[in-house]
Structures are given as structure tokens and as C-alpha cells.
C-alpha positions as CSV (number, residue, x, y, z in Angstrom):
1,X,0.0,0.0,0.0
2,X,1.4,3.5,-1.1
3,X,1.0,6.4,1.1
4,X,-1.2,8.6,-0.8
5,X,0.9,12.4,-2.5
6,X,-0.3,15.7,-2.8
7,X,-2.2,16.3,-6.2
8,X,-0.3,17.0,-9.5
9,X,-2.1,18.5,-12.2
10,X,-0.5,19.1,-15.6
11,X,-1.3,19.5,-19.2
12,X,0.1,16.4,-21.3
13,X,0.7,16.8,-25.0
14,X,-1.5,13.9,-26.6
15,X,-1.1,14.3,-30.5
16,X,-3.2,16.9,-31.8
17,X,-4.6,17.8,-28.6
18,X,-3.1,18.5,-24.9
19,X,-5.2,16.7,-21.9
20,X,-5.8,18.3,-18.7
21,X,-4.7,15.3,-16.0
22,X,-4.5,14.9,-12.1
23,X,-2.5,12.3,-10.7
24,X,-2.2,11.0,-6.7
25,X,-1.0,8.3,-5.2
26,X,1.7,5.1,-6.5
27,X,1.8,2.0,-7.9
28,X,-0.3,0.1,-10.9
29,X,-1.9,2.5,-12.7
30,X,-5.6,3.2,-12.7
31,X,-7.0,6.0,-15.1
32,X,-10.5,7.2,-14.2
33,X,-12.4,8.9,-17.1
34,X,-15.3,10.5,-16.4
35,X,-19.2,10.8,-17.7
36,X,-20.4,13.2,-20.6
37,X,-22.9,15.0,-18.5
38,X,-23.0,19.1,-19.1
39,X,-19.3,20.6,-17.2
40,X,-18.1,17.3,-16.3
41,X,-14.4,17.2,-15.0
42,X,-12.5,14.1,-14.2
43,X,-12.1,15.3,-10.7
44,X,-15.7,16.3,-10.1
45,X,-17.0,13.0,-11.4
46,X,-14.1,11.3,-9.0
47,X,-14.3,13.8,-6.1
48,X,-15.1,10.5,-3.7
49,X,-13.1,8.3,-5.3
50,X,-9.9,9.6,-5.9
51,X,-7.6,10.0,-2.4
52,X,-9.1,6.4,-1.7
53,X,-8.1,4.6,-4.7
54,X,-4.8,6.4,-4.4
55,X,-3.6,4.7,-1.1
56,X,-3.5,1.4,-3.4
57,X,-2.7,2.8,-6.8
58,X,-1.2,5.5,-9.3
59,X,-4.6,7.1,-9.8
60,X,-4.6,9.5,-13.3
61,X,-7.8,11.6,-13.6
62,X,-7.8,13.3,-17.6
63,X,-10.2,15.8,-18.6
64,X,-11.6,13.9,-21.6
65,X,-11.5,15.8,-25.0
66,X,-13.9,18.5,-24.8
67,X,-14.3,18.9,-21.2
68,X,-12.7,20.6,-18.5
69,X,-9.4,22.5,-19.2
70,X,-8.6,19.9,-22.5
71,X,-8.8,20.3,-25.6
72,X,-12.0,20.6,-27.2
73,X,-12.1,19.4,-30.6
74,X,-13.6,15.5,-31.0
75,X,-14.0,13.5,-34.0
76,X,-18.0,13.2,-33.9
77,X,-18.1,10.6,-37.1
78,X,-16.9,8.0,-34.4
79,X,-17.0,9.7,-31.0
80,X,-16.2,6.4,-28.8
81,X,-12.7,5.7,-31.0
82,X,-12.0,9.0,-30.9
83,X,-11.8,8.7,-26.9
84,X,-10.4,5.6,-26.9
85,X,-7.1,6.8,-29.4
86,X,-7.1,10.0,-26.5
87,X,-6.7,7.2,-23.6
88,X,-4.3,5.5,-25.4
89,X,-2.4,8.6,-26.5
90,X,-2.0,9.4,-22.8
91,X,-0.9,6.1,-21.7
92,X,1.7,6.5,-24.9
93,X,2.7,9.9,-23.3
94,X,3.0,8.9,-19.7
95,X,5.2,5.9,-20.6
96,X,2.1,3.6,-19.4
97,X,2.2,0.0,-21.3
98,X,-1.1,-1.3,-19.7
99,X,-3.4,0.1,-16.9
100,X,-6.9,-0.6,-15.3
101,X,-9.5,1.4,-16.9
102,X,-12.5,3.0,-14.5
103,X,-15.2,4.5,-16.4
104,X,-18.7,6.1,-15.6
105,X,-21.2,6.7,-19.0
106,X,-19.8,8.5,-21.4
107,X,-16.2,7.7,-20.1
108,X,-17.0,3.7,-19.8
109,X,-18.0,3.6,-23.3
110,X,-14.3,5.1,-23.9
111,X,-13.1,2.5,-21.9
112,X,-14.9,-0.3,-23.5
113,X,-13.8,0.9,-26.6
114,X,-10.5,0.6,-25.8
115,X,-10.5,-2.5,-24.3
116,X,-11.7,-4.0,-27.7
117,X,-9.1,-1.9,-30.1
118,X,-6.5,-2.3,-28.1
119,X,-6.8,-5.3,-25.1
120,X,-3.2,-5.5,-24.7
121,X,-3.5,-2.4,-23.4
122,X,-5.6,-2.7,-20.2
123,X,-5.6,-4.9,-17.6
124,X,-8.5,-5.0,-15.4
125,X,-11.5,-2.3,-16.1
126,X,-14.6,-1.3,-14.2
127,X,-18.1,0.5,-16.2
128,X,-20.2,1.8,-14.4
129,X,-23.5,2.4,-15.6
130,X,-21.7,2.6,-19.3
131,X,-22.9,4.2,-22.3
132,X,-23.0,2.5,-26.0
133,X,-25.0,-0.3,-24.7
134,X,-28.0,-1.1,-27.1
135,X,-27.6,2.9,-28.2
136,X,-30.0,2.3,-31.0
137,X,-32.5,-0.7,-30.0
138,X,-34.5,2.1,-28.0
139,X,-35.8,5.3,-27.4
140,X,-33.2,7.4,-25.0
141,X,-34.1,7.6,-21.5
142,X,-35.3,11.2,-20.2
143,X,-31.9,11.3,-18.4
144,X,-30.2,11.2,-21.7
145,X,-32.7,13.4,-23.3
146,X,-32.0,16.2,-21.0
147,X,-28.7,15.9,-21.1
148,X,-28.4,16.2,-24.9
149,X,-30.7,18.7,-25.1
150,X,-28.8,20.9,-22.5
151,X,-26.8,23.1,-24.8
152,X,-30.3,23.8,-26.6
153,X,-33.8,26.0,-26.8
154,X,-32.8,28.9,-24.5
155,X,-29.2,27.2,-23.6
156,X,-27.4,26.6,-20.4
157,X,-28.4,27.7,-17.6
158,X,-27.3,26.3,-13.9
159,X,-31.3,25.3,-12.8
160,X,-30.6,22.6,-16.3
161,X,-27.4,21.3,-14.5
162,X,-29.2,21.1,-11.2
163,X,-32.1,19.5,-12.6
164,X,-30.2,17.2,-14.9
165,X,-27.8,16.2,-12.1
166,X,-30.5,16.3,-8.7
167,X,-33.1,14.4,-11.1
168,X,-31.3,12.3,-13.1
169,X,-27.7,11.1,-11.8
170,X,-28.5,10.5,-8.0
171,X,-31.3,8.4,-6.2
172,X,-30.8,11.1,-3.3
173,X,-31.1,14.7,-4.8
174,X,-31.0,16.0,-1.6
175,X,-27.1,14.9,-1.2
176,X,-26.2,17.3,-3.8
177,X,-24.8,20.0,-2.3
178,X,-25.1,23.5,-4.2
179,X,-20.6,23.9,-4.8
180,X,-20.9,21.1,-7.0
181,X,-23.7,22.4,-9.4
182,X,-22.0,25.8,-9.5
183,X,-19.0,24.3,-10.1
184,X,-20.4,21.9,-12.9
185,X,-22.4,25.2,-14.6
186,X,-19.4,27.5,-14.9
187,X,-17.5,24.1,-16.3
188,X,-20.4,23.9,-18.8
189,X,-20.3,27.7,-20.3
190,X,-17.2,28.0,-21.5
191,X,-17.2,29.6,-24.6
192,X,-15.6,27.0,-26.9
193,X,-17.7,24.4,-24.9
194,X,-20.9,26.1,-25.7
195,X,-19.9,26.1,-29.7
196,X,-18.9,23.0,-30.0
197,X,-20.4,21.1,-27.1
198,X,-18.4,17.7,-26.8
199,X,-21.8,15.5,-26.3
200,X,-24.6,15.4,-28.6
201,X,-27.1,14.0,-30.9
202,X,-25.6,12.9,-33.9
203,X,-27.1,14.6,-37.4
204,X,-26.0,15.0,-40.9
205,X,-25.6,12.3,-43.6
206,X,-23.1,10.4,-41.3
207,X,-25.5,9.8,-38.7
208,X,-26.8,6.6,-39.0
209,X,-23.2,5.2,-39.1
210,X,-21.7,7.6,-36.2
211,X,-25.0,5.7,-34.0
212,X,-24.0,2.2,-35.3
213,X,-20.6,3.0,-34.2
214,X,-21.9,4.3,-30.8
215,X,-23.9,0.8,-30.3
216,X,-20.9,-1.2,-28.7
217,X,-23.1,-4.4,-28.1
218,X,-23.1,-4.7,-32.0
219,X,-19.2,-4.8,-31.9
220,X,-18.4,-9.1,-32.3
221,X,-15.1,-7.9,-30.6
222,X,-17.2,-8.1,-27.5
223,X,-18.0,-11.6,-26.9
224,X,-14.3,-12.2,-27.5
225,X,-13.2,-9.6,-25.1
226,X,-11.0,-11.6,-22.2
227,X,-10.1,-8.0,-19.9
228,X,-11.4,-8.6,-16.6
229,X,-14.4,-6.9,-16.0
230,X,-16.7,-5.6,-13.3
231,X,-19.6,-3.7,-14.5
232,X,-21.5,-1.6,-11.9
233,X,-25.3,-0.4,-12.7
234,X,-27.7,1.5,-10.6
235,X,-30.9,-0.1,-10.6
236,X,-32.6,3.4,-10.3
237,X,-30.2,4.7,-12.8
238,X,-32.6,7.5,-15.4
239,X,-29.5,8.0,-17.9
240,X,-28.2,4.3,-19.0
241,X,-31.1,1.8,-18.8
242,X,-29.9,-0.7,-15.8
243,X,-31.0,-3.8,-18.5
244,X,-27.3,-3.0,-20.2
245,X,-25.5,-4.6,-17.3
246,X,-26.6,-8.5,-17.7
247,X,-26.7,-7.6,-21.5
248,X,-22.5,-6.9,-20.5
249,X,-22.5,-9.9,-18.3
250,X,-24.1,-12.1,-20.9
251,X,-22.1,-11.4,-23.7
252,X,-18.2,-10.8,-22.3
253,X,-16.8,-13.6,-21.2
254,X,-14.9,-12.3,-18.0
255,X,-17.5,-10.2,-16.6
256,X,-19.1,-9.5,-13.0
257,X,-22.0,-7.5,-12.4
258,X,-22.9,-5.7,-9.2
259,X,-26.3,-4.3,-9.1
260,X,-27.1,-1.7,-6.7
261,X,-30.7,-0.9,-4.6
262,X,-31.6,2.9,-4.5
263,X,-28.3,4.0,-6.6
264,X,-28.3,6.1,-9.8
265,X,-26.4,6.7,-12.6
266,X,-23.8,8.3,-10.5
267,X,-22.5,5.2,-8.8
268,X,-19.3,5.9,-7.7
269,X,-20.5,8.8,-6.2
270,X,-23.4,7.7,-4.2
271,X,-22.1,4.6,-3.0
272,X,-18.5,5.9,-2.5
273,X,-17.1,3.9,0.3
274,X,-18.4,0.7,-1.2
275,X,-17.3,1.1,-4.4
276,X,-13.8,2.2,-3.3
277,X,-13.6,-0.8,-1.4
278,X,-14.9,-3.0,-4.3
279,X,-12.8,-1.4,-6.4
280,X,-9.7,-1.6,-4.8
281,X,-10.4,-5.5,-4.0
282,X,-11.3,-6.2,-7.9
283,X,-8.5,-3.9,-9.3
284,X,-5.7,-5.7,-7.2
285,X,-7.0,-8.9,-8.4
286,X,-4.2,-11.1,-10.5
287,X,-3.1,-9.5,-13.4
């Protein structure tokens, strides 16, 4: 067990774009990438999770492409590969040959992604509550409408990020305290953000492609997939439809599923101390 470091944040040159990263802590390296929600930050999405997973591991925390202070451009003709070739770009520029992947939505489906372009690249990974899981079999969820919607009709506003985050990634929206939608808003209005927000529907003649590609259970890569993974669902999650987990568990062949009671989409944040702890048990697992 490490003893945990002060912060470091730096900005790492990753190809055509530089990634805004926080590190803590020593040892195996675990890179948490956060959700797509409106003014999400890797250490906003991680604020519970972060000092705890550092007294076992080398915990790296990017701003993904088009969030926080990264760069903002993203290639929206294949979002999820995009991501993936940023995570892998980082681990290229940190002299990193494999780590454990920890994603939440938007940053899961990055994770996932990469696990299947590149498995010799990770070693253990964790989703929780992932996106790209049956993306097209449906309509989205009112969770997901809101936040893709967020950026339109009148445009942001801090009530959206309160409702979208009070109503839609917590079971309890009374344990949202106000710092964290105000810090989320201003996140969410910065001006090259707000022309080119990083999330959103996708339209134009590439469309029906850019969803197919966003639809990661249609990948045959899947059931092939041998990473170790735990997959983590809210059952009272309003963004990602809780039905994706066993869909996960059913198709990858080294996968767990923990489903919790009276937890939302924001897992890791709700049920901190027991996902830390089942985090660090499953992460220090044999490689």
C-alpha cells in the first residue's frame, strides 16, 4: 500500500490535442475517465473516489477531449474511437504499457472501446453504468434526453445542471450540495464548450453510421473480449437503462455485475465507500 501524494495537475501533450490530468497516489496505474454529462471534469465526477483509490494505486484523472481544461475538438463521425485513441495517446505519453481502466457513462463507453481496439492495453477495467449499450434498440431515456438537449432551446443555464444532475444522476437529490452544481455550470459555459459542445445528438448524412458505431453491443469484438471486468449499474439509474448490465455480463466472457438498490447513474458517487472498497479488492486482483 502506497501512502497517498499531494495532487499533481499538468497539461500532457496527446497528439493533436493536450489533456488536462490529475494524478495521486503510486503503484499500478488506474485512469479514471469521467461521464459526458453538461461541465463534467474528471475530478468532479471522482471527487469521492480519488484519495481512496490512491492509497493502493497510481490514480490518473484526464479531462476527456472537450471537457474541463482539454482540448476541445472530438471526432463526432466516431466519437467512442476518438476517446479511446485520446486514452491511449495518454498512456503512450506517460510511458504507461497497460493500466486498469475506470469509467462512468460516457467515459466507460471510452473504456470499452478501448479495451476492444487495443486489449493489450488494459488490464482489469470497471463500467459503471456505461454508455453504447444497445444505443440504438430504443428510445433514450429522459436522463439522456435532458442531457443532450442541454446546450439547446434557451441554452445553459445552472437550474438545467441542477435538474439534470438532482433528477437524473443521483437516487438522493438532496445529497447534492449547491458547490458542485455551481462548479459543474461554470464548467459547462465555457465559450468554446458552448460552440462545440463535446456530447450530442448525432445529425447529418453520417449519422446513421456515427449511431451504429456508438452501439458497442453490436461490436463481435465483444463476446471475445478476455479483460477482466466488473460492471457496476444503478438499478434506479434514469440516464443508462440498468437492462445493459446483464446484456454486459451475458455477452463478455470475464465479466461481473454488481447491481445496486436505491443508486443512480452516479454510482461511484453515491455509494462511495463501497465502491472504493470494491474497487480496490477487484483492481488488485491477479493480473
Amino acid at each position: 500500500m502506497s501512502t497517498v501524494r499531494t495532487r499533481e495537475e499538468r497539461m500532457v501533450p496527446v497528439g493533436r490535442r493536450s489533456l488536462f490530468v490529475t494524478e495521486a497516489g503510486a503503484g499500478r496505474p488506474v485512469v479514471l475517465l469521467h461521464g459526458g454529462g453538461p461541465g463534467a471534469t474528471g475530478t468532479s465526477n471522482y471527487a469521492r473516489n480519488i484519495n481512496a483509490l490512491a492509497e493502493h494505486f497510481r490514480v490518473i484523472v484526464p479531462d476527456l477531449p472537450g471537457y474541463g481544461r482539454s482540448s476541445k475538438d472530438l471526432d463526432q463521425s466516431d466519437p467512442f474511437g476518438d476517446l479511446a485513441l485520446a486514452v491511449r495517446g495518454l498512456l503512450d505519453a506517460l510511458d504507461i504499457d497497460r493500466a486498469h481502466l475506470v469509467g462512468n457513462s460516457y467515459g466507460g463507453a471510452a473504456a470499452l472501446r478501448l479495451a476492444l481496439d487495443r486489449p493489450d492495453r488494459v488490464d482489469r477495467m470497471i463500467l459503471m453504468g456505461p454508455g453504447g449499450i444497445g444505443t440504438t434498440r430504443a428510445l433514450p431515456t429522459k436522463g439522456l434526453n435532458h442531457l443532450l438537449s442541454y446546450y439547446g432551446g434557451d441554452g445553459p443555464s445552472r437550474d438545467k445542471v441542477a435538474t439534470f444532475i438532482r433528477d437524473y444522476l443521483v437516487h438522493d437529490a438532496g445529497a447534492v450540495p449547491d458547490e458542485l452544481i455551481d462548479l459543474r455550470y461554470e464548467a459547462s459555459i465555457q465559450p468554446d464548450v458552448v460552440a462545440s459542445p463535446p456530447l450530442r445528438r448525432p445529425s447529418g448524412p453520417g449519422a446513421p453510421r456515427t449511431l451504429w458505431r456508438m452501439d458497442l453491443t453490436r461490436d463481435r469484438r465483444l463476446s471475445r473480449c478476455e479483460v477482466p471486468t466488473l460492471v457496476v449499474w444503478g438499478q434506479d439509474d434514469k440516464v443508462n437503462r440498468p437492462s445493459g448490465g446483464p446484456v454486459l455480463a451475458r455477452t463478455m466472457r470475464r465479466c461481473d455485475l454488481l447491481s445496486l438498490a436505491r443508486t443512480g447513474h452516479w454510482a461511484q458517487w453515491e455509494r462511495a465507500e463501497l465502491f472504493n472498497t470494491t474497487a480496490v479488492a477487484f483492481l488488485e486482483g491477479e493480473r
